[in-house]
N, C-alpha and C positions, 0 to 999 in steps of 0.2 A: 469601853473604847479600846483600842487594839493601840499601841504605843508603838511609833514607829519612828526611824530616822534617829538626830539627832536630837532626842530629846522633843522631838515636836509628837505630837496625837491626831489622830482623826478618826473620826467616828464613823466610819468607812471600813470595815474589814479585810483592808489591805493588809500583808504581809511589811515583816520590816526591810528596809533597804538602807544602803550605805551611802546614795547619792544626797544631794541636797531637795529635804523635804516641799518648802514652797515653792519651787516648781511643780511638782506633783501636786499640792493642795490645789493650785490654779486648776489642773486640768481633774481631780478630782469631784472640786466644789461646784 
């Protein structure tokens, strides 16, 4: 799993980012 954000993961091969994760998971998931 690619580790990204703040300490949060997703199993997504997204690169890391500096914004807040769970937005992104929403639009991810």
């Amino acid at each position: 799993d690619a580790e990204v954000g703040e300490g949060y993961t997703t199993k997504k091969p997204h690169p890391r980012i500096s914004y807040p994760l769970k937005e992104q998971i929403v639009e991810w998931t």
